[in-house]
N, C-alpha and C positions, 0 to 999 in steps of 0.2 A: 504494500500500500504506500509507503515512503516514498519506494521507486516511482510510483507513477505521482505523484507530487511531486517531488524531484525533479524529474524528466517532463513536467508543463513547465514548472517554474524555469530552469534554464534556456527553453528552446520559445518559451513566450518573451523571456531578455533579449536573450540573442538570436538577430534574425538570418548569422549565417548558417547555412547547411551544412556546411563543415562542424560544424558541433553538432548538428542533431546525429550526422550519420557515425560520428564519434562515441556518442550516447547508445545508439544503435548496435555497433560493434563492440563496446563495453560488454551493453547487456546480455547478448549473443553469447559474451566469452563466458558470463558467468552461469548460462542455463546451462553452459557445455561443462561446467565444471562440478557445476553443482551434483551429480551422479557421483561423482570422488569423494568429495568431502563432505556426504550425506552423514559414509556411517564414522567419520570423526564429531559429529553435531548431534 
């Protein structure tokens, strides 16, 4: 829920797309990661 707050508030500031698809690629890495470090949490 944070995330998507987060990610209005940055991309409603800044209105390059270079940051949203940055935001983009962030989040991406971390769904990819999140499967790893499921059973450390």
């Amino acid at each position: 829920m944070s995330g998507y707050y987060f990610g209005c508030y940055i991309s409603s500031k800044n209105q390059n797309p270079a940051i949203i698809y940055w935001l983009m690629l962030v989040g991406g890495c971390l769904v990819d990661v999140t499967p790893i470090i499921s059973d450390l949490i």
